[in-house]
N, C-alpha and C positions, 0 to 999 in steps of 0.2 A: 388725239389722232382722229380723224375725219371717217365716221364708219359708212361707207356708202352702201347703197342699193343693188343687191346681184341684178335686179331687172333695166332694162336699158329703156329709155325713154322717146317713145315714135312722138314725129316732130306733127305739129297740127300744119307748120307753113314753113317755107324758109325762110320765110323776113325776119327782121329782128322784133323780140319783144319791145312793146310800148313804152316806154317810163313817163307817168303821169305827173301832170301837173299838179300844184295843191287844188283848184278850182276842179280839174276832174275829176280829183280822187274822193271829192266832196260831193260831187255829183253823182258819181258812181254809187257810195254809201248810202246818197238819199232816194236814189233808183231802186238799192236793195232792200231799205225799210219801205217804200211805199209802194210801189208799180210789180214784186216781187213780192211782198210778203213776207219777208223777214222780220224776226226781231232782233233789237242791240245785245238782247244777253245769247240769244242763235248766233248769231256770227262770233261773239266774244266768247263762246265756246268753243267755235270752229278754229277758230285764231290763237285760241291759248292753247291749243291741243296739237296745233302743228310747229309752236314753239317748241312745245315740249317734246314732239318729234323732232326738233333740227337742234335742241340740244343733248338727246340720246347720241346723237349721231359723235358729235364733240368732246361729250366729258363721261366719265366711268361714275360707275356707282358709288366708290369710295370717295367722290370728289364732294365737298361741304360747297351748295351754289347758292350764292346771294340774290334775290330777284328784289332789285328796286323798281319800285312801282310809283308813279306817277297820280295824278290826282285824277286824270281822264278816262278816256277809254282804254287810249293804250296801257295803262295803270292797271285796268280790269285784266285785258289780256293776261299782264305779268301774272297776276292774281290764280286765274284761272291755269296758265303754264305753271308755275308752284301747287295747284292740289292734283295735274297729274303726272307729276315728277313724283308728288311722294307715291301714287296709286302707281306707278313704274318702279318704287325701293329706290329710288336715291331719295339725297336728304337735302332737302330746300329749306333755305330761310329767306322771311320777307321783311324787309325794310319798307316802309310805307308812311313816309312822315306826314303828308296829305290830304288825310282820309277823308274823300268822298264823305257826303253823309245822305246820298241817293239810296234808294231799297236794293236797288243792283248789288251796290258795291257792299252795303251794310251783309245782304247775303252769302255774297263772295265771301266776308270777313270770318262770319261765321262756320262756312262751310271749311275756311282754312283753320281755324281755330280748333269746331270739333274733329279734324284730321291731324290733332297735336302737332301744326306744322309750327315752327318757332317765330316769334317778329322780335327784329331787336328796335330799338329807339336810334333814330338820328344821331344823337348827341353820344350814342358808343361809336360811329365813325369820325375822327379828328384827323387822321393823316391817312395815306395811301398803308401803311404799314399793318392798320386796323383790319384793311380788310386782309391784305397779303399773307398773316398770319393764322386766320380764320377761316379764310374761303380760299378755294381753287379755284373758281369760274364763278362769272357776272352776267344774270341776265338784265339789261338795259331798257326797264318799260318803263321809263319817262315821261319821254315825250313824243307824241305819235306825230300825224299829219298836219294838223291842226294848228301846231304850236309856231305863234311870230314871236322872235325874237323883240326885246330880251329878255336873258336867264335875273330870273327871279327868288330871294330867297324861299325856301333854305337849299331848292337845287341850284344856283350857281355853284355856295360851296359844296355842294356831293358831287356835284357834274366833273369842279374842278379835279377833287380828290379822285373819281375814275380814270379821270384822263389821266394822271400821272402814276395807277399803280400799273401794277406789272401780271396783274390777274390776266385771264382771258375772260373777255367779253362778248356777249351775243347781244346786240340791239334788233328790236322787234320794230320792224316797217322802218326810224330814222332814228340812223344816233343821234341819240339825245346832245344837244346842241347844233347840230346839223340845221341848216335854211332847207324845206321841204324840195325847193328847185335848185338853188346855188350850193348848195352843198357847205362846209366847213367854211370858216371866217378867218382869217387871219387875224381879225379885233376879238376874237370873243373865245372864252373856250367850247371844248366841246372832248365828247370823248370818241375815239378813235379802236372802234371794234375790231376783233381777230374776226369775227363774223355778223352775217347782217339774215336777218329772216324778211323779206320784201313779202306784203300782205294784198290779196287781189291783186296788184300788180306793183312793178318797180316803181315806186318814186324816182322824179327826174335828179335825186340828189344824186340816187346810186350810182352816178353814172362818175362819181368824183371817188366810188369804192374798188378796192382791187383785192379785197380779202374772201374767206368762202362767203359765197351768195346764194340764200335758200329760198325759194318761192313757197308760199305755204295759203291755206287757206283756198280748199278747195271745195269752193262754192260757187263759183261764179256762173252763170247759166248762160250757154252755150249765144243765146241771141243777145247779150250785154256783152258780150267778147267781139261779138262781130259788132255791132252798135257803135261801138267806141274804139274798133278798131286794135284792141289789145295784143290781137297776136299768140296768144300764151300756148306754151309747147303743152299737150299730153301727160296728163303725171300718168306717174309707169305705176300700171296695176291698179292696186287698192291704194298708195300711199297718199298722205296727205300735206307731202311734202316734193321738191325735189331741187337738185343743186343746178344752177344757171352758172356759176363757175365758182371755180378754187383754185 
C-alpha cells in the first residue's frame, strides 16, 4: 500500500516536468561534479536515501527486500538504499554479483557488512520462485542511465528472472533493461516495476511507465533547473522525496 505525504505539494510552474535525454542526463551529472561541487559518493548518498524514502512509502517492516545492485552507480545507490533501510528496521538483503572494486563501493561494502545487512550469491537465484518465497519486495539498482543495451551476463539471466516473478519491484532512475529514451524493447527482456524512483529528473524512458512515479534526489540547485529547463515541482516541506503519479 502506497503511504503518502499529509503535505501537499506547491507547484514551481504549470508546465510539464522535463524527461531527459541520456546525453543530458550525462550532462547534468557532470555539471554537478564540476561547475557545483559535488562529489559521486554526495549525491549517491542523496540518491540512496530517497530510495529508501520511496520504498518506506510501499513495503512494511515485516516485508524481507531484495536490493540487486548493479556494478555502477546505480549499484552504489542500491547499496547505500539497503544501509538505510536497515537504519529505518526493515530487513534488507543485497544481492551484488558485480562488485565494483572502486574505494566507493569497496566502502559501501563494508559499511553494509558491518551493519550485519545479509548478501546472498547469485547462484541462490535460479527461478522467479527463489525469490517469491524469500522476499516480498525488489529493489532494482542495475542498471542506471548509462547503460546501452545489450544485457550481459550474469544480468541478462537475473533481469530475466525479475521480470517473470510476481514480487513487487522498485527500480531506481530506469528499469533495468529499459533503452534510457525508448523505453522497453519488444526484442529484449526487461523487468517491468510496480514502481519507478526518477533521480534529478525523469528520464525520457518514463514516459512508456504508468505505475507509481517517485521523484527523489533533492539536490538540484535552483539555476541547473532553470539552465536546462527541468521544470521540477516543489518537494512538500522537508521531504526528499515526492510522488509525480500513481
Amino acid at each position: 500500500m502506497l503511504r503518502m505525504s499529509s503535505r501537499k505539494s506547491p507547484e514551481r510552474s504549470k508546465g510539464q516536468v522535463k524527461y531527459l535525454s541520456q546525453n543530458e542526463a550525462i550532462a547534468i551529472d557532470q555539471e554537478l561534479f564540476t561547475e557545483y561541487g559535488f562529489s559521486v559518493d554526495q549525491l549517491m548518498e542523496l540518491a540512496g536515501l530517497s530510495c529508501a524514502n520511496a520504498v518506506v512509502r510501499l513495503a512494511n517492516k515485516c516485508d524481507d527486500i531484495l536490493v540487486i545492485s548493479g556494478p555502477g552507480n546505480n549499484g552504489g545507490d542500491g547499496l547505500v538504499c539497503a544501509r538505510h533501510l536497515k537504519l529505518f528496521g526493515y530487513k534488507p538483503t543485497v544481492l551484488y554479483p558485480k562488485q565494483s572494486k572502486s574505494d566507493l563501493m569497496s566502502r559501501l561494502i563494508t559499511q553494509i557488512t558491518k551493519m550485519e545487512i545479509p548478501f546472498i550469491k547469485e547462484e541462490s537465484i535460479q527461478n522467479p520462485s527463489d525469490i517469491e518465497k524469500n522476499f516480498s519486495f525488489i529493489v532494482d539498482a542495475i542498471f542506471g542511465f548509462s547503460f546501452i543495451p545489450p544485457l550481459r551476463p550474469p544480468f541478462d539471466r537475473l533481469i530475466d528472472i525479475v521480470a517473470r516473478c510476481k514480487t513487487r519491484v522498485l527500480s531506481i532512475d530506469i528499469p533495468s533493461g529499459w533503452h534510457v529514451e525508448d523505453g522497453p524493447s519488444a526484442f529484449s527482456v526487461a523487468i517491468k516495476p510496480y514502481a519507478l524512483i526518477s533521480l534529478t529528473a525523469p528520464k525520457m524512458c518514463a514516459k512508456h511507465f504508468d505505475g507509481t512515479h517517485f521523484l527523489g534526489g533533492r539536490f538540484v540547485p535552483n539555476s541547473l533547473i532553470d539552465r536546462y529547463s527541468l521544470n521540477l515541482p516543489e518537494y512538500p516541506d522537508f521531504e526528499s522525496i515526492m510522488v509525480l503519479s500513481k
